[in-house]
DRENPA-3360 file (N, C-alpha, C; in nm, 2 decimals, always signed):
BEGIN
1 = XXXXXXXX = -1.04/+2.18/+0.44/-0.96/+2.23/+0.34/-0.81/+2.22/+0.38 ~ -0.79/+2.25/+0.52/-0.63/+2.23/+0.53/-0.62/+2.09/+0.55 ~ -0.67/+2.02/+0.54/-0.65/+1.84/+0.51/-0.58/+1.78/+0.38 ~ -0.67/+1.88/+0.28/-0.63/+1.91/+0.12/-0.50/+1.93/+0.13 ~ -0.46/+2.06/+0.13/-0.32/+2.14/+0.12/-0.22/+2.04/+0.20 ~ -0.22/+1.99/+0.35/-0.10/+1.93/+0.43/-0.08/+1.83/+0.39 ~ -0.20/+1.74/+0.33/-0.15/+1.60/+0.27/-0.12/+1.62/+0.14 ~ -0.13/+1.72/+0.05/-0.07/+1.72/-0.09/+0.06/+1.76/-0.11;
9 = XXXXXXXX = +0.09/+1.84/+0.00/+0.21/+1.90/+0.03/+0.32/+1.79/+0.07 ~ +0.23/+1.69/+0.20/+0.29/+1.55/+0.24/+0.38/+1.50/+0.10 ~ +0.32/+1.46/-0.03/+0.37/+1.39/-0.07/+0.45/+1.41/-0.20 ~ +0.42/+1.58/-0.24/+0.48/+1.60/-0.38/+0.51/+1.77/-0.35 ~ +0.60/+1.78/-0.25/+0.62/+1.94/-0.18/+0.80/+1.87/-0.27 ~ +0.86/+1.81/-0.26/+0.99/+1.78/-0.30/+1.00/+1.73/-0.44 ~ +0.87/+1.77/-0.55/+0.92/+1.73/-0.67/+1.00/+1.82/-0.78 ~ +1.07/+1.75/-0.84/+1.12/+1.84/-0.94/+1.06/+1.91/-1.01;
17 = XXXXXXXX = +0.94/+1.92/-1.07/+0.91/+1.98/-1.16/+0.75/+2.06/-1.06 ~ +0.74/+2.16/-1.06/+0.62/+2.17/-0.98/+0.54/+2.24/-1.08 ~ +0.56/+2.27/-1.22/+0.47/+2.33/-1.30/+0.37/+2.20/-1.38 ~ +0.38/+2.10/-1.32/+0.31/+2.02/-1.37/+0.18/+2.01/-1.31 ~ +0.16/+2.10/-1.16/+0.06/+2.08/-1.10/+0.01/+2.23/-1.13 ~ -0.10/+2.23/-1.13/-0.17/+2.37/-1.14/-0.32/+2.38/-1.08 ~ -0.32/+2.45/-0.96/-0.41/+2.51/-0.89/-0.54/+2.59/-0.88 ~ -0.66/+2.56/-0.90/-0.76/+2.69/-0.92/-0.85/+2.66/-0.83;
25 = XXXXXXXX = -0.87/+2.72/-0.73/-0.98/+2.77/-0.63/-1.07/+2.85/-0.68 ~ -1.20/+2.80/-0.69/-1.34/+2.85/-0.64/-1.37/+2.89/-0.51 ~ -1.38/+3.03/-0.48/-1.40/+3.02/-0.32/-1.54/+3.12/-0.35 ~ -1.65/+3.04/-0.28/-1.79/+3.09/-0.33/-1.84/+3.08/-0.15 ~ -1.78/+3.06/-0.08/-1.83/+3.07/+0.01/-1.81/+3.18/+0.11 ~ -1.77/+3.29/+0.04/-1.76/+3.39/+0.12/-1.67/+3.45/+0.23 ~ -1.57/+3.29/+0.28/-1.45/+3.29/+0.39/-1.35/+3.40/+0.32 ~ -1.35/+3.49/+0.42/-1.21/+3.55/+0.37/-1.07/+3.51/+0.40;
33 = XXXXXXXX = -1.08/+3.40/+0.48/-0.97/+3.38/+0.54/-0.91/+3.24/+0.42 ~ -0.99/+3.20/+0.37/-0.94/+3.15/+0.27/-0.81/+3.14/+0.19 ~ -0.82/+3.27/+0.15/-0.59/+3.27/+0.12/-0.52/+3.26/+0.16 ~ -0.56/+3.26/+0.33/-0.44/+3.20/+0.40/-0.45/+3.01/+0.39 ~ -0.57/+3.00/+0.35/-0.55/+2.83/+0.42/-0.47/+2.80/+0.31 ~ -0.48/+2.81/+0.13/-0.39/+2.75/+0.07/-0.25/+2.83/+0.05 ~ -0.21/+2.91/+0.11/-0.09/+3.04/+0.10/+0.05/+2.89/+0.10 ~ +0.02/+2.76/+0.21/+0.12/+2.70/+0.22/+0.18/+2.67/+0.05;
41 = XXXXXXXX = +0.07/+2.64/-0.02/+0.12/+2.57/-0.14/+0.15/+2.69/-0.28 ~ +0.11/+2.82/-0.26/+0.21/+2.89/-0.33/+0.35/+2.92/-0.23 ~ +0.34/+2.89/-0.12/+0.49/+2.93/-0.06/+0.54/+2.84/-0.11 ~ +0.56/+2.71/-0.12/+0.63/+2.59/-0.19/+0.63/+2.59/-0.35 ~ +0.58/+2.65/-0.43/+0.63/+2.72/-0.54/+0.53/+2.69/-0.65 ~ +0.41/+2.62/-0.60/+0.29/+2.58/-0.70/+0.24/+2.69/-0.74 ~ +0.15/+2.65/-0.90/+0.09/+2.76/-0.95/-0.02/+2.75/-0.88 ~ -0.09/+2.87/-0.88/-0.22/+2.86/-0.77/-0.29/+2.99/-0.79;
49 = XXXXXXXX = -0.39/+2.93/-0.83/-0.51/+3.06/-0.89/-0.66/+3.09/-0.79 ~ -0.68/+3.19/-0.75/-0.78/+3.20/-0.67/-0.90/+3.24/-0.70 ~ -0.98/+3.24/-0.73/-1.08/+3.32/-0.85/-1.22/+3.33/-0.73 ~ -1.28/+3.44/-0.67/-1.37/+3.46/-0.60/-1.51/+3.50/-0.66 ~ -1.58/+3.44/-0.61/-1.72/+3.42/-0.70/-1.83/+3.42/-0.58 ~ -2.00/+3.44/-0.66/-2.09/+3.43/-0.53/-2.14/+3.27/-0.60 ~ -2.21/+3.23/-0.55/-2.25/+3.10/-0.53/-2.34/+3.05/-0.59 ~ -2.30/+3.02/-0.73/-2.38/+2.96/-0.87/-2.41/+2.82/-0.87;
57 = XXXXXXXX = -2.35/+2.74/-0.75/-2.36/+2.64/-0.76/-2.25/+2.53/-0.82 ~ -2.25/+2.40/-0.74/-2.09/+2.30/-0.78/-2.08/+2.31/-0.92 ~ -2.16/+2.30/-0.99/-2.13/+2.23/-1.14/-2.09/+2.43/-1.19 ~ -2.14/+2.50/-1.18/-2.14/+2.65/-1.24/-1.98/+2.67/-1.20 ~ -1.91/+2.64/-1.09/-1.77/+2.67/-1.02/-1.67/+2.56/-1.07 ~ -1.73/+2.45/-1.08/-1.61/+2.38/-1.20/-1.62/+2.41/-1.28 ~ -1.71/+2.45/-1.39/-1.70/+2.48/-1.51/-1.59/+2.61/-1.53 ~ -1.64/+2.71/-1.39/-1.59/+2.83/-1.43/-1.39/+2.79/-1.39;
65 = XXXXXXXX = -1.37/+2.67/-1.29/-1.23/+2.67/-1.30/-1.18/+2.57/-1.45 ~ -1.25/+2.46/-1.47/-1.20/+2.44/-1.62/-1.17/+2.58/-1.71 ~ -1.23/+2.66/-1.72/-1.20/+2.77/-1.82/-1.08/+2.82/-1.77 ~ -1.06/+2.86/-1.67/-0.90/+2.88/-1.63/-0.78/+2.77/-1.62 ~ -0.83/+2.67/-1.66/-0.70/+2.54/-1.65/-0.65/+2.56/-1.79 ~ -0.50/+2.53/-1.79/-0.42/+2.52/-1.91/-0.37/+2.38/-1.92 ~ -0.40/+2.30/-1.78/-0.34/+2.18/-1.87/-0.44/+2.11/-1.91 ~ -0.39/+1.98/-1.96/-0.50/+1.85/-2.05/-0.58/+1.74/-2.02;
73 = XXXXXXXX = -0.52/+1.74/-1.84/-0.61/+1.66/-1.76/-0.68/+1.76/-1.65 ~ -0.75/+1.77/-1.62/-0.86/+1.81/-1.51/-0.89/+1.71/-1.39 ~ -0.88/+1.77/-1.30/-0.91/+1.68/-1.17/-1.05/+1.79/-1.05 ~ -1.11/+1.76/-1.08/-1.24/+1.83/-1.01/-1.23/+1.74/-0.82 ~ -1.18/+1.79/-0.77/-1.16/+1.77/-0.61/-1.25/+1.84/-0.51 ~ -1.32/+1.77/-0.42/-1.39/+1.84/-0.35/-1.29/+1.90/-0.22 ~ -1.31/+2.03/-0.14/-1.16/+2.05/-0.06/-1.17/+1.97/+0.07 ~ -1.31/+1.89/+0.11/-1.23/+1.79/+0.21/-1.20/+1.65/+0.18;
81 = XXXXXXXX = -1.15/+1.64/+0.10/-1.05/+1.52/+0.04/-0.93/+1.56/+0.13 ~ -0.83/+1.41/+0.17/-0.70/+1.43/+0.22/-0.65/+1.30/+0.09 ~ -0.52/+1.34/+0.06/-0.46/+1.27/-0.02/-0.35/+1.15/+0.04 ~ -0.37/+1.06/+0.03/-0.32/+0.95/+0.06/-0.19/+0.86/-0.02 ~ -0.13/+0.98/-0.09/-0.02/+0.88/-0.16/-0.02/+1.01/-0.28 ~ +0.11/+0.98/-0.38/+0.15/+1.06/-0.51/+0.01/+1.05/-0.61 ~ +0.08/+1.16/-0.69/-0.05/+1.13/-0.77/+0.02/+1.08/-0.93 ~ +0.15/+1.00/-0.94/+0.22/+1.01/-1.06/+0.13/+0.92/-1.13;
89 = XXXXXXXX = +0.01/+0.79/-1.06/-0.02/+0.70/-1.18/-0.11/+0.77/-1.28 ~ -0.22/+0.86/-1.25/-0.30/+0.96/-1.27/-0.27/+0.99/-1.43 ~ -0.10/+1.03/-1.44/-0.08/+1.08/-1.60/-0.12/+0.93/-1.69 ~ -0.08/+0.84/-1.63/-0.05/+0.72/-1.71/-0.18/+0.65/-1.72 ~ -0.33/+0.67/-1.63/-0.44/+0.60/-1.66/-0.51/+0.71/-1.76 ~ -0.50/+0.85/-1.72/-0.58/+0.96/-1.80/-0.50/+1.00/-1.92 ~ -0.44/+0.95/-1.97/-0.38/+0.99/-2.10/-0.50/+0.99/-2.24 ~ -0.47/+1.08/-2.34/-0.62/+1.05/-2.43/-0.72/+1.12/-2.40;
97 = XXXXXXXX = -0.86/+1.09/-2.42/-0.96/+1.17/-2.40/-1.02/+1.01/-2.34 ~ -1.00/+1.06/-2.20/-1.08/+0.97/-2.12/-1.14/+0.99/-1.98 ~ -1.16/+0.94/-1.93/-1.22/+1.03/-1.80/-1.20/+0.87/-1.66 ~ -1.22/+0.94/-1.56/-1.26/+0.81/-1.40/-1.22/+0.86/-1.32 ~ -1.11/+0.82/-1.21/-1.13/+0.88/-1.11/-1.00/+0.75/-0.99 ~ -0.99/+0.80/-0.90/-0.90/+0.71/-0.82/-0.96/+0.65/-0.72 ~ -0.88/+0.53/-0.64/-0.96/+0.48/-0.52/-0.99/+0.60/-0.39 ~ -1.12/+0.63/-0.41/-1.15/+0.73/-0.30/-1.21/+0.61/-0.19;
105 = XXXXXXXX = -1.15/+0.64/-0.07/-1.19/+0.60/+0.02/-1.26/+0.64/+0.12 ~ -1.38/+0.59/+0.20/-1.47/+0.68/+0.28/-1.45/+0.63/+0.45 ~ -1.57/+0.65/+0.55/-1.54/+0.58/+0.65/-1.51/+0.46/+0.65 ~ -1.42/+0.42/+0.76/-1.39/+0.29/+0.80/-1.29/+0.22/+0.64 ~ -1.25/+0.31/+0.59/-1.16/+0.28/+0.48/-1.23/+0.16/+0.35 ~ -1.36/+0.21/+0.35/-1.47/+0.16/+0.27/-1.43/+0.24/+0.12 ~ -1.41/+0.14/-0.03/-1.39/+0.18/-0.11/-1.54/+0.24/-0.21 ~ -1.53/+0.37/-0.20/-1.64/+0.46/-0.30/-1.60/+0.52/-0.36;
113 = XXXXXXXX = -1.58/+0.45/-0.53/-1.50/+0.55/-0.59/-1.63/+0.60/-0.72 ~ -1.76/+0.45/-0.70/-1.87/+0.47/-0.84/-2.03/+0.45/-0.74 ~ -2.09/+0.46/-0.83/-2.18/+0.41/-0.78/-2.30/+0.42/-0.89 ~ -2.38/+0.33/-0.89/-2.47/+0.30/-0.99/-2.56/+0.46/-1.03 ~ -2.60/+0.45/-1.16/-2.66/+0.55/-1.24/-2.84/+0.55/-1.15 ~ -2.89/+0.64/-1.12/-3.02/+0.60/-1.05/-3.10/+0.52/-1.14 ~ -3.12/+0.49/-1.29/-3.19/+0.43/-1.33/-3.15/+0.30/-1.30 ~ -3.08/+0.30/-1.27/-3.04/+0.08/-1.24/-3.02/+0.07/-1.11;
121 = XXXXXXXX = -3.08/+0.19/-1.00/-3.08/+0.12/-0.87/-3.17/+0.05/-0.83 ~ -3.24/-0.01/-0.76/-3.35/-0.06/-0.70/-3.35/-0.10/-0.58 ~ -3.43/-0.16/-0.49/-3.45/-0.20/-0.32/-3.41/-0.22/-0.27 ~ -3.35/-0.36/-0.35/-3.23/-0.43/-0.31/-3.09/-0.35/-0.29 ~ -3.06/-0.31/-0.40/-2.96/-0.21/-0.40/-2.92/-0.13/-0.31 ~ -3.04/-0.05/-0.29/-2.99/+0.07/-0.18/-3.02/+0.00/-0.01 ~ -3.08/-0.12/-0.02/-3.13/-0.17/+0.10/-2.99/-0.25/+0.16 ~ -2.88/-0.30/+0.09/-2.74/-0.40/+0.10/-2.67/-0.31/+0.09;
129 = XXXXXXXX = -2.62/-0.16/+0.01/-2.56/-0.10/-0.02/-2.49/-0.16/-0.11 ~ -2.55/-0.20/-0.21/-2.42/-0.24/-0.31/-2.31/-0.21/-0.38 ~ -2.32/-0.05/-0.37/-2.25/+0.00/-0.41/-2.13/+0.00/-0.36 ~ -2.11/-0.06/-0.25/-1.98/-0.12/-0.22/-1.91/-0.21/-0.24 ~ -1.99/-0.30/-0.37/-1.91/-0.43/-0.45/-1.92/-0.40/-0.61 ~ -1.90/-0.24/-0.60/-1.91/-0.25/-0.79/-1.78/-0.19/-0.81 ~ -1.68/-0.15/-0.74/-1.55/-0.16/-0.74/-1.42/-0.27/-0.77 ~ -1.50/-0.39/-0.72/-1.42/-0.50/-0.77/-1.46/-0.59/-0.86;
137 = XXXXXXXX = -1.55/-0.60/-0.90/-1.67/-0.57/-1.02/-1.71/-0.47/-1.14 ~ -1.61/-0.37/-1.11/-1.63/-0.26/-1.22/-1.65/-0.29/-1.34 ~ -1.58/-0.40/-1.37/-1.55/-0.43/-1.56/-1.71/-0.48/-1.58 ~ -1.79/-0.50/-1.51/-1.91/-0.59/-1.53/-2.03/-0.43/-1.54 ~ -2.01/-0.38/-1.47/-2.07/-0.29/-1.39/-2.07/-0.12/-1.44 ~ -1.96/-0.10/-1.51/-1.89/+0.04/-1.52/-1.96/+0.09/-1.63 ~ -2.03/+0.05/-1.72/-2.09/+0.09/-1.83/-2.27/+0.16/-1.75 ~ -2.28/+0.12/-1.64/-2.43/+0.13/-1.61/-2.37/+0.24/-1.45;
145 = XXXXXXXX = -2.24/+0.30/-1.46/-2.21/+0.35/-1.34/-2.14/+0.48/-1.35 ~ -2.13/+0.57/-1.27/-2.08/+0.73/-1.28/-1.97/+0.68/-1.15 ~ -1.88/+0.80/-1.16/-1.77/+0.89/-1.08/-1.81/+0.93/-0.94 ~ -1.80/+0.87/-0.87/-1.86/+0.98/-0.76/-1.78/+1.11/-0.76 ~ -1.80/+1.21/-0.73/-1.79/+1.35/-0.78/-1.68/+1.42/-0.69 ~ -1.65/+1.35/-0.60/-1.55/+1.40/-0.52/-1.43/+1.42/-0.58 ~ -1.37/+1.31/-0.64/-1.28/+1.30/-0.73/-1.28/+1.25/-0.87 ~ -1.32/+1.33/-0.98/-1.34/+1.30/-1.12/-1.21/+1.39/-1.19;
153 = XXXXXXXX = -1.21/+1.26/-1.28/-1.05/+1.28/-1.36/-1.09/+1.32/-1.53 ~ -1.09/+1.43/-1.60/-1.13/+1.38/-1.74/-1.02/+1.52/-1.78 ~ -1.01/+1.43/-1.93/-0.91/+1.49/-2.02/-1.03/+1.65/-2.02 ~ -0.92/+1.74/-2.05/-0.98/+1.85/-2.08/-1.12/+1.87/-2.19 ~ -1.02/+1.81/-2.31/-1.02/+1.78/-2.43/-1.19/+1.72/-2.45 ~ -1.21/+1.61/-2.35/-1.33/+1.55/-2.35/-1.45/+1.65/-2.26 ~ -1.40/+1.71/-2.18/-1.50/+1.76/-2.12/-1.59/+1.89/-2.13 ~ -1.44/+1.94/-2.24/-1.50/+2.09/-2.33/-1.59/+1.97/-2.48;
161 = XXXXXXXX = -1.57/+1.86/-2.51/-1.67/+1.83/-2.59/-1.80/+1.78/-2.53 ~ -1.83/+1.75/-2.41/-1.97/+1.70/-2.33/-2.02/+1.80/-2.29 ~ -1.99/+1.94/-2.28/-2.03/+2.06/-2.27/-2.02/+2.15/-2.12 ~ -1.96/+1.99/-2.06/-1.92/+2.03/-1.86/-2.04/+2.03/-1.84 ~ -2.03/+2.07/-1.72/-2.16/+2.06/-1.60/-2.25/+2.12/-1.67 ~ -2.37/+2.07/-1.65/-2.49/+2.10/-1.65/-2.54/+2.20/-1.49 ~ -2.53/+2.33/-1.53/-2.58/+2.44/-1.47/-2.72/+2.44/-1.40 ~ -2.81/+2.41/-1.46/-2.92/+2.36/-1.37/-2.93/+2.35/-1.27;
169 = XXXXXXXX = -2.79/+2.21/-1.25/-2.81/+2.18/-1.13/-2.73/+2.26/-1.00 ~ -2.76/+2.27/-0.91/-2.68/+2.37/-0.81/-2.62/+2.26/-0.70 ~ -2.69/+2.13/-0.65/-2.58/+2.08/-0.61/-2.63/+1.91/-0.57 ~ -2.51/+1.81/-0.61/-2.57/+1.69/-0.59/-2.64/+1.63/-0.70 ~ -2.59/+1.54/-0.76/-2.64/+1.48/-0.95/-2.59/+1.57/-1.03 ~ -2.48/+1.64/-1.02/-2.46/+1.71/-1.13/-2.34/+1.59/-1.21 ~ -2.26/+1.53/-1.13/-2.15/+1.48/-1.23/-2.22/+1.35/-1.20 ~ -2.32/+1.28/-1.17/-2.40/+1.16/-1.24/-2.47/+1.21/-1.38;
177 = XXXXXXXX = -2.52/+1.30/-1.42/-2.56/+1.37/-1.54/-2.46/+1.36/-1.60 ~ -2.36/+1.42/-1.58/-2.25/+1.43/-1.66/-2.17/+1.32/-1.69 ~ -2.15/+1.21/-1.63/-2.11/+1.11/-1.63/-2.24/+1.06/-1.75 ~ -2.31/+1.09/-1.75/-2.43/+1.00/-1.91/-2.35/+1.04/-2.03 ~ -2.31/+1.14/-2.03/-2.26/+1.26/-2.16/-2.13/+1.20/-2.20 ~ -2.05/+1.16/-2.05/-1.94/+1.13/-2.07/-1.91/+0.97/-2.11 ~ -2.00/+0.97/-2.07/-2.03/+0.79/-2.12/-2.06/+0.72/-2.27 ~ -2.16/+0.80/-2.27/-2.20/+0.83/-2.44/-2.08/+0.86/-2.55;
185 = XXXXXXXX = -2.03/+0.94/-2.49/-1.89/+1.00/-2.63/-1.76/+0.93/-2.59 ~ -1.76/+0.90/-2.48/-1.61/+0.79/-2.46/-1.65/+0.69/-2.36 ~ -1.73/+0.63/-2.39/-1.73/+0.52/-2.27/-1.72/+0.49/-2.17 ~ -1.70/+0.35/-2.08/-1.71/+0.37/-1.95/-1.57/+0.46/-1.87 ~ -1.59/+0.47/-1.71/-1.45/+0.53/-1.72/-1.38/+0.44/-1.67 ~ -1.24/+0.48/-1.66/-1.11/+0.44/-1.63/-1.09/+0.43/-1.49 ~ -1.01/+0.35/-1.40/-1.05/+0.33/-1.20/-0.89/+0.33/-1.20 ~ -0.82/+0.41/-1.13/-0.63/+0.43/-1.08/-0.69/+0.38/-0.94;
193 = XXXXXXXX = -0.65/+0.23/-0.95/-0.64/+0.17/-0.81/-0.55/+0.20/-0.74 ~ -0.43/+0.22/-0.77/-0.30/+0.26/-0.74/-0.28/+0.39/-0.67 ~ -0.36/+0.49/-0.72/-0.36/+0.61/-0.65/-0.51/+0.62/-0.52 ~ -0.44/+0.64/-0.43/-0.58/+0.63/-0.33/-0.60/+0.82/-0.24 ~ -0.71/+0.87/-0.20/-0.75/+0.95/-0.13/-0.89/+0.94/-0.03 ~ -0.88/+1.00/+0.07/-0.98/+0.96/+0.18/-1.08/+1.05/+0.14 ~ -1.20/+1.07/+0.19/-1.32/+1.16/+0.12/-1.40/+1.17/+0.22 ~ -1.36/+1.27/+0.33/-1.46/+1.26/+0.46/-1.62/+1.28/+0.46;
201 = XXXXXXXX = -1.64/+1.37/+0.35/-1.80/+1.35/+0.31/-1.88/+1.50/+0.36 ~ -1.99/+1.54/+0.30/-2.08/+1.65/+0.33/-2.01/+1.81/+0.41 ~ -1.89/+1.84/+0.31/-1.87/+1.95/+0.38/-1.92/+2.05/+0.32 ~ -2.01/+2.05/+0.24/-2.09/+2.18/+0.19/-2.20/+2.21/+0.25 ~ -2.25/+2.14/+0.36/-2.34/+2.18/+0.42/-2.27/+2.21/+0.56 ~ -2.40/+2.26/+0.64/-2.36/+2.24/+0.74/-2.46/+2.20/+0.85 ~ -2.59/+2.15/+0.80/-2.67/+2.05/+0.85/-2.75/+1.94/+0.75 ~ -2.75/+1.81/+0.80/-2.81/+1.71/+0.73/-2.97/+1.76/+0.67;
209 = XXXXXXXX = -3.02/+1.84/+0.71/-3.13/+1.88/+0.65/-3.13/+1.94/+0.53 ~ -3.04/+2.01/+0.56/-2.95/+2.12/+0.38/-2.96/+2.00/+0.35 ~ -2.91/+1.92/+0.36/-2.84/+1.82/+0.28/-2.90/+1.70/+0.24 ~ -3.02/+1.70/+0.28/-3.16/+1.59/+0.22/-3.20/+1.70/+0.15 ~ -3.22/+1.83/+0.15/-3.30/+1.87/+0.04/-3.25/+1.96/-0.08 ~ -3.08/+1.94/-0.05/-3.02/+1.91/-0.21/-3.04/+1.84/-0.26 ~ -3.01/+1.71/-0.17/-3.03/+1.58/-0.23/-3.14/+1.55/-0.31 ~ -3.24/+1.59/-0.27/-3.39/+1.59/-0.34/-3.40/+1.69/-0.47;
217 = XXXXXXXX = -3.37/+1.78/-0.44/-3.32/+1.91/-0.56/-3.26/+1.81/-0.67 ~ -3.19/+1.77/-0.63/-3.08/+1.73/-0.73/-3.16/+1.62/-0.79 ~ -3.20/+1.53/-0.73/-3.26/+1.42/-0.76/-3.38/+1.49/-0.90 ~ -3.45/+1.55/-0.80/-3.58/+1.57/-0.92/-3.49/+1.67/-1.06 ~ -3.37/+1.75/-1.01/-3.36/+1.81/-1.17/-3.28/+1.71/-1.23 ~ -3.22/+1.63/-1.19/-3.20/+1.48/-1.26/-3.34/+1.41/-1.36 ~ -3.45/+1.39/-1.29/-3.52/+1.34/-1.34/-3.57/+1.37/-1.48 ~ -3.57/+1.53/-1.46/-3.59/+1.64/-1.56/-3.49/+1.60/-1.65;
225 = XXXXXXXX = -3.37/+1.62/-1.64/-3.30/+1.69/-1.72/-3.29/+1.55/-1.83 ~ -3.29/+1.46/-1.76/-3.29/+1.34/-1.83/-3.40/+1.29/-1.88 ~ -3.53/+1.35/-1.88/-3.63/+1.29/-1.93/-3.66/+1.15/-1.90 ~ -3.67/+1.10/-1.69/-3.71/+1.00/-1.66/-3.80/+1.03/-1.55 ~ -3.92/+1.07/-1.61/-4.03/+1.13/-1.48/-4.02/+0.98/-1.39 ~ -4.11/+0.89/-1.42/-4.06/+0.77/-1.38/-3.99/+0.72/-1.29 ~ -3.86/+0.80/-1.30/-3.75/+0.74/-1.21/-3.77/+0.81/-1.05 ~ -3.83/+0.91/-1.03/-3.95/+0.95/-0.95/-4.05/+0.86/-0.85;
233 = XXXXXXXX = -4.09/+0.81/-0.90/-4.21/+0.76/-0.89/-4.13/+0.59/-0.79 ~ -4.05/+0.55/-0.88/-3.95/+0.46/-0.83/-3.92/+0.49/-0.69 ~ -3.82/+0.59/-0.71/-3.79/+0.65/-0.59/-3.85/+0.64/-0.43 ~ -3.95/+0.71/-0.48/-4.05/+0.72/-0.32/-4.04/+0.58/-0.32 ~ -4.11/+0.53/-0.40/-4.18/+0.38/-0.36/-4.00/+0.33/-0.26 ~ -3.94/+0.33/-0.32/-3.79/+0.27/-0.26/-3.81/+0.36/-0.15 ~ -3.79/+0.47/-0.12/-3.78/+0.50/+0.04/-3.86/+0.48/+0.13 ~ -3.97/+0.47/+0.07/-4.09/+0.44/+0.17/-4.07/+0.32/+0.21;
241 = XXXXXXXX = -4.06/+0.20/+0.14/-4.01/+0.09/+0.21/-3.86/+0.08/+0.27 ~ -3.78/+0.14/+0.26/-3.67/+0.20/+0.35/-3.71/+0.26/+0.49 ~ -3.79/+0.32/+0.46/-3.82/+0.43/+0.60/-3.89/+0.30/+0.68 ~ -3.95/+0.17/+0.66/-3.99/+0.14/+0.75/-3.90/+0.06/+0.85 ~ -3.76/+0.09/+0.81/-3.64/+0.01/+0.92/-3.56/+0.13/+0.92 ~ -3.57/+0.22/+0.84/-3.46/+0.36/+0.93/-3.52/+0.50/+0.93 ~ -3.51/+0.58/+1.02/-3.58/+0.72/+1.05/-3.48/+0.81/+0.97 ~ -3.39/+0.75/+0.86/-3.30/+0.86/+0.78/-3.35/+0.82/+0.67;
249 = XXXXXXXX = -3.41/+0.75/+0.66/-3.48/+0.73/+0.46/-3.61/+0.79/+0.49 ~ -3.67/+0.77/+0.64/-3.82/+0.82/+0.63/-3.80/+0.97/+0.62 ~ -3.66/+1.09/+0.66/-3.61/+1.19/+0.64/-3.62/+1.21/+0.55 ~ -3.57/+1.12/+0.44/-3.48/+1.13/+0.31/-3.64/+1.15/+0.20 ~ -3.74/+1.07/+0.26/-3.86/+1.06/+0.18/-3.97/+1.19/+0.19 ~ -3.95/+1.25/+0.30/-3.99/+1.36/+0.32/-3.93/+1.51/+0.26 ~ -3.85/+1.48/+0.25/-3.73/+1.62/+0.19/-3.76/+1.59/+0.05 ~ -3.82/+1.47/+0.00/-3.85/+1.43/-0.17/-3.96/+1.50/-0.18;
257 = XXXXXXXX = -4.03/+1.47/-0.09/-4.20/+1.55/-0.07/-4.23/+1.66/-0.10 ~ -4.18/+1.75/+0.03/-4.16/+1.89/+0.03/-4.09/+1.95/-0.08 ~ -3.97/+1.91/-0.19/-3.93/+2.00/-0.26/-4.02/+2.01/-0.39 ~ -4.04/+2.11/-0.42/-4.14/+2.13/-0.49/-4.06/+2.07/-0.65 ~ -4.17/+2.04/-0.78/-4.10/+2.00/-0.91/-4.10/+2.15/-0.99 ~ -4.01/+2.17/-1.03/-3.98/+2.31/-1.14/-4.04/+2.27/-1.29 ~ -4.14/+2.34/-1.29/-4.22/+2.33/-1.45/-4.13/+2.37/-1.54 ~ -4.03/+2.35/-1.61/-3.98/+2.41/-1.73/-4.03/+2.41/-1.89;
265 = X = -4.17/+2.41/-1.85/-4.24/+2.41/-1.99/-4.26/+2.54/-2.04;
% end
């Protein structure tokens, strides 16, 4: 999180107008030490809202900071993002009722800013990682693809009409769900090449185990919520042939196993 605050501060601590940025923390994890990590950016004169909560899950804590935002674009940020540059193109791609997201960059300065809807991935797919060429490719691609969730950009306006996060989910597929909704009522989204941030990855957990059996969580109340039992069934079959060249898919196929399906009949 102080990665967040020093690099945002890096590059728009000297602007004239600082009421254009507006701040709201979810702090669900309990840290008390927390007000001090963002204290730098109300000392520099930003609005900044802290709102302390127990732990409903990602989609339940953006929803609950959308209801405290007053401005018209929304930027849902995960806090280990470091910002890499201004954010001035941002007004000029999100204007309207539109939604996408910026060049997020991952390790080794690898561009992940989408990645395919689970219904259109397949073997191949996850076996090449393709999702590392649907960025230059977007215009082809962007209608069959979501936000990755680190950094999603949508007009207010739009996201109080898609109804925001789906609560269900507690963590992981919540803004690929949401990205269907968002898709549906305004189409594919919008990509600000121009604005870039780094996205170090998995800081909600704090072991890869948590974090295969969100992943699986998430996965199957996806399946649900969407009404693609199916896409299930897919699944295994894909990791199982994965697991026979890596011991992190034969992980990843076992954490699918063990999590049990929630009958909501």
């Amino acid at each position: 999180m102080s990665g967040y605050v020093e690099t945002f501060l890096k590059y728009h601590s000297t602007d004239n107008d600082l009421s254009q940025y507006e701040f709201i923390f979810i702090e669900n994890s309990g840290d008390a030490d927390f007000k001090y990590v963002i204290k730098p950016l109300k000392d520099a004169g930003f609005n900044v809202v802290l709102i302390n909560t127990h732990n409903y899950g990602f989609g339940k804590g953006c929803n609950t900071g959308a209801e405290h935002a007053s401005g018209e674009i929304l930027i849902f940020a995960n806090p280990d993002i470091c910002f890499l540059g201004r954010l001035d193109a941002v007004k000029m791609y999100f204007r309207g009722v539109n939604w996408g997201t910026v060049r997020q960059l991952i390790s080794r300065n690898r561009d992940y800013s989408f990645d395919l809807l689970p219904e259109y991935k397949g073997l191949l797919f996850e076996l090449f990682r393709l999702y590392h060429f649907i960025n230059p490719c977007f215009r082809f691609l962007l209608h069959k693809s979501y936000v990755v969730g680190s950094f999603l950009i949508v007009s207010k306006a739009l996201f109080i009409k898609s109804g925001g996060f789906n609560t269900t989910f507690f963590l992981y597929y919540e803004e690929v769900e949401l990205a269907r909704r968002l898709q549906n009522i305004a189409g594919p989204p919008f990509y600000d090449s121009k604005t870039e941030i780094y996205h170090r990855g998995f800081a909600s957990n704090d072991s890869q185990d948590k974090i295969l059996m969100h992943e699986a969580r998430g996965f199957l109340t996806y399946c649900q919520v969407t009404k693609q039992p199916k896409l299930l069934h897919k699944r295994l079959l894909t990791l199982r042939i994965l697991g026979m060249f890596s011991s992190f898919h034969r992980r990843r196929l076992r954490a699918l196993k063990l999590t049990p399906v929630i009958d909501e009949r």
